[in-house]
N, CA, C and O atoms as a DFTB+ gen file, in Angstrom:
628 C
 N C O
     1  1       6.984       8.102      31.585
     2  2       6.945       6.775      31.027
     3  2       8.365       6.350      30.675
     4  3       9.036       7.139      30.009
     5  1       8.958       5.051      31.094
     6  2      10.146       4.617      30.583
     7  2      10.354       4.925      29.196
     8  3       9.405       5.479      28.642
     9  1      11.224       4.727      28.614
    10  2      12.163       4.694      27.553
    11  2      11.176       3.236      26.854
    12  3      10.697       2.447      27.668
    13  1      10.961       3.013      25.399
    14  2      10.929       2.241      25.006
    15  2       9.275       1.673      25.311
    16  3       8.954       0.858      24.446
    17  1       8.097       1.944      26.415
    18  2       7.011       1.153      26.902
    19  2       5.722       2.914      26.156
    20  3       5.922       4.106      25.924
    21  1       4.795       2.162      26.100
    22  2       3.921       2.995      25.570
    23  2       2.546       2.349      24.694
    24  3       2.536       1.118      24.667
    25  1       1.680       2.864      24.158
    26  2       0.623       2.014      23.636
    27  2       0.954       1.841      22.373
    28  3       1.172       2.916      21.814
    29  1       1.037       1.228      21.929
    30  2       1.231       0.966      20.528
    31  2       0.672      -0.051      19.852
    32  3       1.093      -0.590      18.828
    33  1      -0.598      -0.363      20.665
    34  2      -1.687      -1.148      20.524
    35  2      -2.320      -0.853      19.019
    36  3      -1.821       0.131      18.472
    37  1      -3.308      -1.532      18.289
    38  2      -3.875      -1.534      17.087
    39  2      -5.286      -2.100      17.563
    40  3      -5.633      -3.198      17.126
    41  1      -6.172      -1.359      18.494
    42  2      -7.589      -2.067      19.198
    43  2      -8.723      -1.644      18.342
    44  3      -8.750      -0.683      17.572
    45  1      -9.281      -2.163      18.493
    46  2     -10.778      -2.164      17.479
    47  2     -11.319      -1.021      17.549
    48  3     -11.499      -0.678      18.718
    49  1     -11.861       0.169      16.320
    50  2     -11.933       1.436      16.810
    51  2     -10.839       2.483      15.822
    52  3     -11.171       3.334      14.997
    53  1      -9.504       2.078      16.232
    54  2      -8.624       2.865      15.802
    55  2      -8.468       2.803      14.271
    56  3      -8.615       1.716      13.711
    57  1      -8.255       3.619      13.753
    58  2      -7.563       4.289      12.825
    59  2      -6.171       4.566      11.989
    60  3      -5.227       4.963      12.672
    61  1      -5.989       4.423      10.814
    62  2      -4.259       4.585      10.578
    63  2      -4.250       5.045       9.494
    64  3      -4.801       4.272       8.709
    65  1      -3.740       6.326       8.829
    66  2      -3.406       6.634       7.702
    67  2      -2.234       6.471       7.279
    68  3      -1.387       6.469       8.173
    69  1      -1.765       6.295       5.971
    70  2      -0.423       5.894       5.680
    71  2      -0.077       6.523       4.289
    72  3      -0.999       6.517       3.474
    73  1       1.581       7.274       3.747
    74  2       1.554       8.032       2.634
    75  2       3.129       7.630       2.452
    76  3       4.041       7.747       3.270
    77  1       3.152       7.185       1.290
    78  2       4.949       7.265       0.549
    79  2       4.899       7.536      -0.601
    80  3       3.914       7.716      -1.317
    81  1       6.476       7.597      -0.936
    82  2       6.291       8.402      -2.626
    83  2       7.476       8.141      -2.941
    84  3       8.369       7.589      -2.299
    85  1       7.432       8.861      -4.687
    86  2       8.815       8.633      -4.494
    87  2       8.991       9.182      -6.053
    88  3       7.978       9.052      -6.741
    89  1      10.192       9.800      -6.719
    90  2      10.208      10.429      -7.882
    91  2      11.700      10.643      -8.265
    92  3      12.536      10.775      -7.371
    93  1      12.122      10.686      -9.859
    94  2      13.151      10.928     -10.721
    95  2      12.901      11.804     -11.749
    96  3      11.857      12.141     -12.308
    97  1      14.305      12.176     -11.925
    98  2      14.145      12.997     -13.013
    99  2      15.989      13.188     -13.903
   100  3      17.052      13.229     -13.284
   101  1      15.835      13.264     -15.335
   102  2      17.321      13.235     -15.420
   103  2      17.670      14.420     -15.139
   104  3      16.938      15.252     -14.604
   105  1      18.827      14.589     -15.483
   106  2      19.971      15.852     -15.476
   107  2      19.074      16.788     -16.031
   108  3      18.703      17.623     -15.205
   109  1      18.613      16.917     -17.145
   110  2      18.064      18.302     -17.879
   111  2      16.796      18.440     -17.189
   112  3      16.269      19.499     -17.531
   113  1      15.991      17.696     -16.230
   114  2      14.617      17.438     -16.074
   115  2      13.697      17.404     -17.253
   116  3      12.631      18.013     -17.347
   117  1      14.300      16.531     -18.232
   118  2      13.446      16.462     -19.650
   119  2      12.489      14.956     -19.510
   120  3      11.489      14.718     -20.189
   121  1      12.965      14.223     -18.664
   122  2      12.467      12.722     -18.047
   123  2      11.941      12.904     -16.401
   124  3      12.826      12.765     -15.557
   125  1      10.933      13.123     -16.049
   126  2      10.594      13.214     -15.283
   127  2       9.267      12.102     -14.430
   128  3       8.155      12.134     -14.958
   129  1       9.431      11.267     -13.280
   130  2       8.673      10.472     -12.642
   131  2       7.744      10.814     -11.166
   132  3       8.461      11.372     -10.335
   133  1       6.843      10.674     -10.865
   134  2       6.404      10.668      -9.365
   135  2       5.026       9.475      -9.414
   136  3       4.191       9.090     -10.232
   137  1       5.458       9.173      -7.823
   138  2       4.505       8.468      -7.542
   139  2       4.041       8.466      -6.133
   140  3       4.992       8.348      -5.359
   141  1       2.684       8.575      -5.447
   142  2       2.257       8.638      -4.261
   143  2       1.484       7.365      -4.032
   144  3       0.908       7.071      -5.080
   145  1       1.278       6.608      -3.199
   146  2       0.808       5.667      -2.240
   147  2      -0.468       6.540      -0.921
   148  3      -0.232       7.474      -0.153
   149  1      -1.363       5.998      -1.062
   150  2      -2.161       6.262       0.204
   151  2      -2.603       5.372       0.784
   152  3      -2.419       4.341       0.136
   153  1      -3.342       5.119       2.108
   154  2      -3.821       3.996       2.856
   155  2      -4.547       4.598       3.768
   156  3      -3.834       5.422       4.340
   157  1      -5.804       4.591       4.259
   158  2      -6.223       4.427       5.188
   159  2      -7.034       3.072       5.945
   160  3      -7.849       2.420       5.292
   161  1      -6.776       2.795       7.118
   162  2      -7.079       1.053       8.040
   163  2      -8.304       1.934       9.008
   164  3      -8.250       3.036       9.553
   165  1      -9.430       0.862       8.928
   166  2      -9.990       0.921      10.400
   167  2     -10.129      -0.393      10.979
   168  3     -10.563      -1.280      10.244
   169  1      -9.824      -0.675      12.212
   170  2      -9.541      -1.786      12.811
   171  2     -10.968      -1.810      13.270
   172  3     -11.555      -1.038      14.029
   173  1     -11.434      -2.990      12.565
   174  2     -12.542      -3.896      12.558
   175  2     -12.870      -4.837      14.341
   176  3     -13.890      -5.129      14.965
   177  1     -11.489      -5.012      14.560
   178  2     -11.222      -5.864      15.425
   179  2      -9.697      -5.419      16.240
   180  3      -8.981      -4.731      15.513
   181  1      -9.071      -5.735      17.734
   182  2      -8.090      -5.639      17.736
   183  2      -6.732      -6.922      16.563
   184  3      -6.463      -8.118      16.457
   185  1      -6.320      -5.602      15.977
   186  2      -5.359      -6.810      15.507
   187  2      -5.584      -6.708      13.860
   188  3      -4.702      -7.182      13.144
   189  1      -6.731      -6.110      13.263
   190  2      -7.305      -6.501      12.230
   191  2      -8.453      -5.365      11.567
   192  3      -9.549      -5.091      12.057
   193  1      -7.789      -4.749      10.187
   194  2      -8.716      -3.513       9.858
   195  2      -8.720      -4.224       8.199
   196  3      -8.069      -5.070       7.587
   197  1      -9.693      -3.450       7.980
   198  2      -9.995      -3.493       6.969
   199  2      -9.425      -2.065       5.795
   200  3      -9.939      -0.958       5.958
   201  1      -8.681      -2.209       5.015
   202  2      -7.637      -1.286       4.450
   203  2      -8.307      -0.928       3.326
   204  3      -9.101      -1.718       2.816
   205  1      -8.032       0.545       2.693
   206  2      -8.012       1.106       1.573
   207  2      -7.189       1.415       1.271
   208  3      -6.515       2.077       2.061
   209  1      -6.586       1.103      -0.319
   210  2      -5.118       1.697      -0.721
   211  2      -5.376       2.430      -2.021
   212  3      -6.101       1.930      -2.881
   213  1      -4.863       3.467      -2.158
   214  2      -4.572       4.068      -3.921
   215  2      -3.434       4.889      -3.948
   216  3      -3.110       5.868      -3.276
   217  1      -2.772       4.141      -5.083
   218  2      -1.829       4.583      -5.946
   219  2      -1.890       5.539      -7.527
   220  3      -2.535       5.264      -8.539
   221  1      -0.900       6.809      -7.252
   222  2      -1.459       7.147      -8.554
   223  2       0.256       7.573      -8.935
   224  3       1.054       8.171      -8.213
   225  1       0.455       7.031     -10.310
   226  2       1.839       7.542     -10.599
   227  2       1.922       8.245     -11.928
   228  3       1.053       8.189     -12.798
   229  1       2.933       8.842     -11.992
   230  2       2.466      10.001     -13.252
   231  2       4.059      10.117     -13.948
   232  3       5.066      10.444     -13.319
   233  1       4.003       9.786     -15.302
   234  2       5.820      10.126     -15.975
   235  2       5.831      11.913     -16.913
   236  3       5.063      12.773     -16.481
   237  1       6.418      12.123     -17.693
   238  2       6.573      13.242     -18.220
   239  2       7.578      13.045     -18.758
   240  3       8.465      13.602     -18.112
   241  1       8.073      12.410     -19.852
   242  2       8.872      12.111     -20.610
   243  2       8.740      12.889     -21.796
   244  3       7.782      12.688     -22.543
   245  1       9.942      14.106     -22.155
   246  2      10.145      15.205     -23.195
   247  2       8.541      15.152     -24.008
   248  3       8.133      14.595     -25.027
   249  1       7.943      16.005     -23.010
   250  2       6.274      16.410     -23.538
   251  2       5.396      15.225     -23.548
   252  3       4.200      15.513     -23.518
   253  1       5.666      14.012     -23.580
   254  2       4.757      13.245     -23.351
   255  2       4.179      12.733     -22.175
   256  3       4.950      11.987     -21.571
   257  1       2.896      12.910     -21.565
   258  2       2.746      12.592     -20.198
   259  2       1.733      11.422     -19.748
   260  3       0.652      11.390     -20.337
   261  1       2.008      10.398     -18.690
   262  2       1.084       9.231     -19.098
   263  2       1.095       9.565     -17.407
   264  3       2.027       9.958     -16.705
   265  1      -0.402       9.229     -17.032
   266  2      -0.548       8.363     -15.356
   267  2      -1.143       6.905     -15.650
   268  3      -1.456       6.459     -16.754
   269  1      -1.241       6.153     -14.189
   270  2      -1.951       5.400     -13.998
   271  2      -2.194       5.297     -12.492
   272  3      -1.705       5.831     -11.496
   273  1      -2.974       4.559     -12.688
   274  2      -3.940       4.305     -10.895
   275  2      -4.091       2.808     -10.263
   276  3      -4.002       1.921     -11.112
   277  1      -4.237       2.508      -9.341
   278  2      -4.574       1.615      -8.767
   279  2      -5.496       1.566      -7.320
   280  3      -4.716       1.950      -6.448
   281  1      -6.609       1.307      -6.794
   282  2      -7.640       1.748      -6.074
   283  2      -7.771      -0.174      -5.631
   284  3      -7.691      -1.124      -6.410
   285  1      -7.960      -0.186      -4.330
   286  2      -7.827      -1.688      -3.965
   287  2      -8.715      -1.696      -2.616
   288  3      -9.220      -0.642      -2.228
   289  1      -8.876      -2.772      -1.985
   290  2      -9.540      -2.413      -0.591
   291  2      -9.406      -4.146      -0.213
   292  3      -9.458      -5.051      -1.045
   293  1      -9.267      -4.262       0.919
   294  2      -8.764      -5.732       1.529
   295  2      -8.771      -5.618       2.846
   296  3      -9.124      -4.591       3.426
   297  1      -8.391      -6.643       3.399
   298  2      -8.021      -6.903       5.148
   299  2      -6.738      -6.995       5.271
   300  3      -6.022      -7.293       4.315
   301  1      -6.299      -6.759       6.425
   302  2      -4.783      -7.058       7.073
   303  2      -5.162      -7.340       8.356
   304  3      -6.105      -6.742       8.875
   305  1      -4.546      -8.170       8.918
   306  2      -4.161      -8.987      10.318
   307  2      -2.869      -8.434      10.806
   308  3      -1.790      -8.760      10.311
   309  1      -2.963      -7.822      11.517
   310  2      -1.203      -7.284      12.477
   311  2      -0.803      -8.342      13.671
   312  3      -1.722      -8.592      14.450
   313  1       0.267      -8.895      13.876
   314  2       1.026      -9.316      14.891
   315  2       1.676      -8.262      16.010
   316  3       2.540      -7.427      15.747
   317  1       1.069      -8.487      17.318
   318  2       1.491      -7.491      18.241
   319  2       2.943      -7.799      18.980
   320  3       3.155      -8.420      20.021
   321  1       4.092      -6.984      17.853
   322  2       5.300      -7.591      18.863
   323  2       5.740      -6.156      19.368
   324  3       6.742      -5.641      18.872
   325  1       4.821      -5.327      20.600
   326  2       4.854      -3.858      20.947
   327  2       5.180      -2.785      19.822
   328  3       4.214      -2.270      19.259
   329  1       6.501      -2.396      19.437
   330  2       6.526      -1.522      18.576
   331  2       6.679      -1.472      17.405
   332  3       6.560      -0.507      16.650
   333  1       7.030      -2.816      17.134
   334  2       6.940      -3.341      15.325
   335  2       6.090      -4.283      15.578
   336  3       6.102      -5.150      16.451
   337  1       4.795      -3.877      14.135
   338  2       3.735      -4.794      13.782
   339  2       3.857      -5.438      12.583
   340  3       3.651      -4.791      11.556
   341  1       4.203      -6.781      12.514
   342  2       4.455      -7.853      10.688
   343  2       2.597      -7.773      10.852
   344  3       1.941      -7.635      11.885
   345  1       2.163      -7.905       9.562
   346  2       1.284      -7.853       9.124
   347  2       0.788      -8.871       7.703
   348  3       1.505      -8.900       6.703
   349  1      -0.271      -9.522       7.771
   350  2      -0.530     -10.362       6.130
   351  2      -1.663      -9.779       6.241
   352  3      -2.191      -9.282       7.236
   353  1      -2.118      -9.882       4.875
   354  2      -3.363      -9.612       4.192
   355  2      -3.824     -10.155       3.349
   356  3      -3.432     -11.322       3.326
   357  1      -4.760      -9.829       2.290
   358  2      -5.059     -10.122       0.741
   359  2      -6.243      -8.624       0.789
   360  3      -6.728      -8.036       1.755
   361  1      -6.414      -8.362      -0.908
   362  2      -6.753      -7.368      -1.157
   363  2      -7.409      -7.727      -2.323
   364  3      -7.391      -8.917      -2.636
   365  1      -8.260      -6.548      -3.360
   366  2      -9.151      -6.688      -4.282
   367  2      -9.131      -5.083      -4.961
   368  3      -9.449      -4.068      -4.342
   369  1      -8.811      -5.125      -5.960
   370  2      -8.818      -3.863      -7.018
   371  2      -9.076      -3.633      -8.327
   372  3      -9.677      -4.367      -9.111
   373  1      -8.515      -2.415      -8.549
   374  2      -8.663      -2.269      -9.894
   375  2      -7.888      -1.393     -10.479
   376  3      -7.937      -0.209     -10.145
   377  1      -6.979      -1.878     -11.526
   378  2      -6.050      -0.290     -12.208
   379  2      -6.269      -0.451     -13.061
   380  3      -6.722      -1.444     -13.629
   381  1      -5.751       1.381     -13.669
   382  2      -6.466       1.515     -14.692
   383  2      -5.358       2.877     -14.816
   384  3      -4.804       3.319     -13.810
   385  1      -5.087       3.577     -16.469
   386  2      -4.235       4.449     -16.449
   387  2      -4.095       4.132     -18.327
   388  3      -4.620       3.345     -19.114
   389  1      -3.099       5.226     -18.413
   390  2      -2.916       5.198     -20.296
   391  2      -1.802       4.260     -20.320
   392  3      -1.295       4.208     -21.440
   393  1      -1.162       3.377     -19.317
   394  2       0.051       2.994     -19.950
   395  2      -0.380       1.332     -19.902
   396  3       0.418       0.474     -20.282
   397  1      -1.747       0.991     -19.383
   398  2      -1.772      -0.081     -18.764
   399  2      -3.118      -0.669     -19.235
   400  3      -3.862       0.311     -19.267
   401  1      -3.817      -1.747     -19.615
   402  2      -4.600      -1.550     -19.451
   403  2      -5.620      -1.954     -18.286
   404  3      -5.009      -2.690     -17.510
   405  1      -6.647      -1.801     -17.957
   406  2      -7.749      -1.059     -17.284
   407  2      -8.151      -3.111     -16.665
   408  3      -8.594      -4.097     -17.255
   409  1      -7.798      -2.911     -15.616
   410  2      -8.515      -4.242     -14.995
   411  2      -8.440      -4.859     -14.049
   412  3      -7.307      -4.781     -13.573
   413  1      -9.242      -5.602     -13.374
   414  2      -8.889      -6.185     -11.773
   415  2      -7.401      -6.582     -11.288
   416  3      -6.630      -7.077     -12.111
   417  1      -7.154      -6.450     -10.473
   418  2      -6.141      -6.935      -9.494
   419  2      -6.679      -7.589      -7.869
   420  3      -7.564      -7.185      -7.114
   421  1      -5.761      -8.701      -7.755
   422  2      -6.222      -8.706      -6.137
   423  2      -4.836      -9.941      -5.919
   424  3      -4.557     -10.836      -6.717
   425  1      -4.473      -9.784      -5.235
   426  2      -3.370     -11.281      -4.242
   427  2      -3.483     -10.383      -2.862
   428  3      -4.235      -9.467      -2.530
   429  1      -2.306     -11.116      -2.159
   430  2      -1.776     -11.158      -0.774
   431  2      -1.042      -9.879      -0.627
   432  3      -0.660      -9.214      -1.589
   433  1      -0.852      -9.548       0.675
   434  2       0.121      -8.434       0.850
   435  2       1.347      -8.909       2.263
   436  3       1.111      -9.979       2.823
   437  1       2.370      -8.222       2.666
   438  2       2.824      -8.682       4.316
   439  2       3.823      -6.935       4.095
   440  3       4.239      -6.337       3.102
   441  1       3.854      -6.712       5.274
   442  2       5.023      -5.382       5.528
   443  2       4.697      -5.478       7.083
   444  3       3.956      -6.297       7.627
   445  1       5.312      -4.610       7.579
   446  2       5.779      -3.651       9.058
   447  2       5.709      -2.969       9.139
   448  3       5.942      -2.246       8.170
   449  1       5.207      -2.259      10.703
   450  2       4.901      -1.200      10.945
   451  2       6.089      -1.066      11.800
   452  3       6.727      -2.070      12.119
   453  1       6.479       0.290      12.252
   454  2       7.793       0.425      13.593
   455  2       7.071       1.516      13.814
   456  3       6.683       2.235      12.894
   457  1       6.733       1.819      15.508
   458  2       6.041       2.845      15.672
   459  2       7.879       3.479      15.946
   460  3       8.987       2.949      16.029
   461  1       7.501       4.427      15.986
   462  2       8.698       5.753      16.478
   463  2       7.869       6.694      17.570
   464  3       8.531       7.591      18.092
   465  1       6.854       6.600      17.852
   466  2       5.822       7.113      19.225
   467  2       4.726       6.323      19.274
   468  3       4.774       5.356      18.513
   469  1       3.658       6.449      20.000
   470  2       1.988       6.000      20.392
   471  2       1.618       6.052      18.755
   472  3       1.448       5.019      18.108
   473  1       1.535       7.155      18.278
   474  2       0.888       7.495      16.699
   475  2       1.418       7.389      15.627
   476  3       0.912       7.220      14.518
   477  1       2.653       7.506      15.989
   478  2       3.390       7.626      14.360
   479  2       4.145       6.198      13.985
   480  3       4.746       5.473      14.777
   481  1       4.006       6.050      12.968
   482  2       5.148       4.863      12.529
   483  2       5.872       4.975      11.232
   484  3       5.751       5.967      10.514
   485  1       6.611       3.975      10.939
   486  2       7.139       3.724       9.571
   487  2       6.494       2.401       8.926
   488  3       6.122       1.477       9.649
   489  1       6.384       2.362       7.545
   490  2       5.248       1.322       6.918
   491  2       6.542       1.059       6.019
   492  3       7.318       1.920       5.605
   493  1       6.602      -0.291       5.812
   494  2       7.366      -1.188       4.472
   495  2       6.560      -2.177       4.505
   496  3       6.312      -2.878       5.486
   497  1       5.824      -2.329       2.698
   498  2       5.141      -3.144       2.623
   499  2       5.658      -3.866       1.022
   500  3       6.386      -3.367       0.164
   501  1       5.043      -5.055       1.039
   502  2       4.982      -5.610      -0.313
   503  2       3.421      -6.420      -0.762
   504  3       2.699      -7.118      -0.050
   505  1       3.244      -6.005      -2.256
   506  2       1.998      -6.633      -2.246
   507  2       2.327      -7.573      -3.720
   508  3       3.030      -7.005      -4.557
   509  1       1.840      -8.958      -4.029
   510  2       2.016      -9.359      -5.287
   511  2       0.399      -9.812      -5.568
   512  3      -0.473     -10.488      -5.022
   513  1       0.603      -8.925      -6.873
   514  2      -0.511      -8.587      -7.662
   515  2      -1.005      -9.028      -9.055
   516  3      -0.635      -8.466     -10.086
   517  1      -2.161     -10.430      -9.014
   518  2      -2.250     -10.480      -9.999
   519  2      -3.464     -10.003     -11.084
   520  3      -4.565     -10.040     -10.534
   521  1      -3.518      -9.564     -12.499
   522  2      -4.907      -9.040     -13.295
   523  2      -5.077     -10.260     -13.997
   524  3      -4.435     -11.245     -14.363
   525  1      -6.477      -9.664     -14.034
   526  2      -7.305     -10.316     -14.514
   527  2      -8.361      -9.388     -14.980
   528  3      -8.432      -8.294     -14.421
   529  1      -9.535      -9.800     -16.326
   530  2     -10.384      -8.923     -16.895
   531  2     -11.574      -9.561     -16.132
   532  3     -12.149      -8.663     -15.516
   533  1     -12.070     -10.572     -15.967
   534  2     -13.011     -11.936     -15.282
   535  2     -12.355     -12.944     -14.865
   536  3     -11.169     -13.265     -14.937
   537  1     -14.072     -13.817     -14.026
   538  2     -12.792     -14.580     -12.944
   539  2     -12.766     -15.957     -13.478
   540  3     -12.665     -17.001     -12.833
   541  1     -12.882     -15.786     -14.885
   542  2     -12.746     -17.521     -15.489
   543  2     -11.126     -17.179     -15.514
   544  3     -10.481     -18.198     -15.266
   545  1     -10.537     -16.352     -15.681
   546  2      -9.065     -15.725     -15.966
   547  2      -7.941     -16.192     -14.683
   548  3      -6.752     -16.465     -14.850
   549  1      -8.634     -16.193     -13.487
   550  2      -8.030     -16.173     -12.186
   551  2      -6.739     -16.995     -12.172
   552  3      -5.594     -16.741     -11.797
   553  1      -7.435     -18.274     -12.813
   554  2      -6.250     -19.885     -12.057
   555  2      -5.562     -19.478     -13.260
   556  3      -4.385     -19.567     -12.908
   557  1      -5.559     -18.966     -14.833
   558  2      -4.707     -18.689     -15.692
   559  2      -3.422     -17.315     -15.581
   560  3      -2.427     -17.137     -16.283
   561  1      -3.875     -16.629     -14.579
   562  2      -3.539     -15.272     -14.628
   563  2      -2.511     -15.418     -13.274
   564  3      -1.486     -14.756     -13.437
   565  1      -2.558     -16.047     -12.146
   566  2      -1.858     -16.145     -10.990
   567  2      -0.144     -15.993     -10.898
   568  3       0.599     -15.215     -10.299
   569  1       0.039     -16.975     -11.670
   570  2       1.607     -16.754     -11.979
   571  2       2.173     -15.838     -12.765
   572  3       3.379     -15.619     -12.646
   573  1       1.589     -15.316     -13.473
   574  2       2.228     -13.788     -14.114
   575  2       1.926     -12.580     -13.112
   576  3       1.535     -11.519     -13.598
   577  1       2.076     -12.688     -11.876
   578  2       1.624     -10.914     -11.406
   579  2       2.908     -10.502     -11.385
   580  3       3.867     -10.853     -12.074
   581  1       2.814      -9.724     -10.521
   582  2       3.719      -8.594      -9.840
   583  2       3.633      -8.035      -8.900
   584  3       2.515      -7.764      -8.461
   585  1       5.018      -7.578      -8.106
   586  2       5.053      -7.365      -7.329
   587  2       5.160      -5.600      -7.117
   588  3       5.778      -4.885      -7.906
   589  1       4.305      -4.999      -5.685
   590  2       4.332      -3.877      -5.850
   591  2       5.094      -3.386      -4.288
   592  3       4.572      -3.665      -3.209
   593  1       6.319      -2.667      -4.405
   594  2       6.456      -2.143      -2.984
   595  2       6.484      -1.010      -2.437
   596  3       6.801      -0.086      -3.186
   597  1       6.193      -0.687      -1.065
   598  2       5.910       0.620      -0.920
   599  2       6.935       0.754       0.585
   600  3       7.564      -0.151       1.133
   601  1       6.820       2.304       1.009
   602  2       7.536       2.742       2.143
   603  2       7.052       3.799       2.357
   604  3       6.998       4.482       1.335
   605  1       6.557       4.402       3.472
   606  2       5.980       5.620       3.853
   607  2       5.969       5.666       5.341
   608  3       6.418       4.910       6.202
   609  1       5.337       6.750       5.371
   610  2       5.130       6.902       6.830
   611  2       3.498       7.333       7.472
   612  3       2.735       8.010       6.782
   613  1       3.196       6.955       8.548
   614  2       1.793       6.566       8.806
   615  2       2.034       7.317      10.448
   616  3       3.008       7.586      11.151
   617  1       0.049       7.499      10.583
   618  2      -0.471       7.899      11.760
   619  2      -1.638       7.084      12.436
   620  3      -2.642       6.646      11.875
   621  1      -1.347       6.995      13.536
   622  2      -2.722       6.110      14.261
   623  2      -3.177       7.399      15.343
   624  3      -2.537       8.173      16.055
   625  1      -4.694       7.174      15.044
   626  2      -5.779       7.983      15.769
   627  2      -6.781       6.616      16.438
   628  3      -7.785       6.857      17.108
């Protein structure tokens, strides 16, 4: 096969798992951070899966230790430009953790895929996220979210 040509298709059927992370710690390791990202897509359609995401991040600050979570599930639409896929979405969740409190999330998402073979790629994504406890809250709650970003690396089956 040439240089550069290959499937790197996203057809209805397939599959994609996706994992990034990322962690600090000071000099003494007395402040310590990690955080993992997961995803798995099944493409509903070519072009278009339906996504699961969870986040779980965890601190350790001199004996004190806090996590939190985030568990979401949404659609994404991919653009087929062969080996990089731009992607939009929107999504629907819920976090919850000791530092935070405990309640829906859902907005939009967009990132890229770059395959580096048929299966493997690189994922940069951004999602802005707003909570809410109920949905009388929604049109009040929109402009305060946040934004969440991620980077990992992913497999298509």
């Amino acid at each position: 096969m040439a240089q550069g040509q290959g499937d790197f298709s996203l057809d209805k059927g397939d599959r994609t798992f996706t994992i990034g992370g990322s962690g600090s710690s000071d000099k003494k390791f007395d402040a310590n951070a990690a955080s993992v990202e997961l995803g798995l897509s099944w493409f509903i359609a070519d072009n278009i899966a339906v996504v699961g995401r969870q986040g779980v991040s965890f601190a350790d600050v001199s004996g004190n230790s806090d996590w939190n979570g985030s568990t979401r599930v949404g659609m994404d639409f991919y653009f087929d430009l062969n080996r990089v896929k731009p992607y939009l979405g929107a999504g629907l969740g819920y976090v919850y953790g000791d530092t935070i409190k405990n309640q829906f999330i859902a907005g939009p998402n967009t990132g890229l895929l770059v395959f580096v073979n048929d299966t493997t790629f690189v994922n940069v994504g951004v999602e802005y996220q707003f909570l809410f406890r109920n949905t009388d809250e929604i049109s009040d709650v929109y402009d305060d979210g946040r934004f969440v970003y991620s980077v990992g690396m992913g497999v298509k089956w």
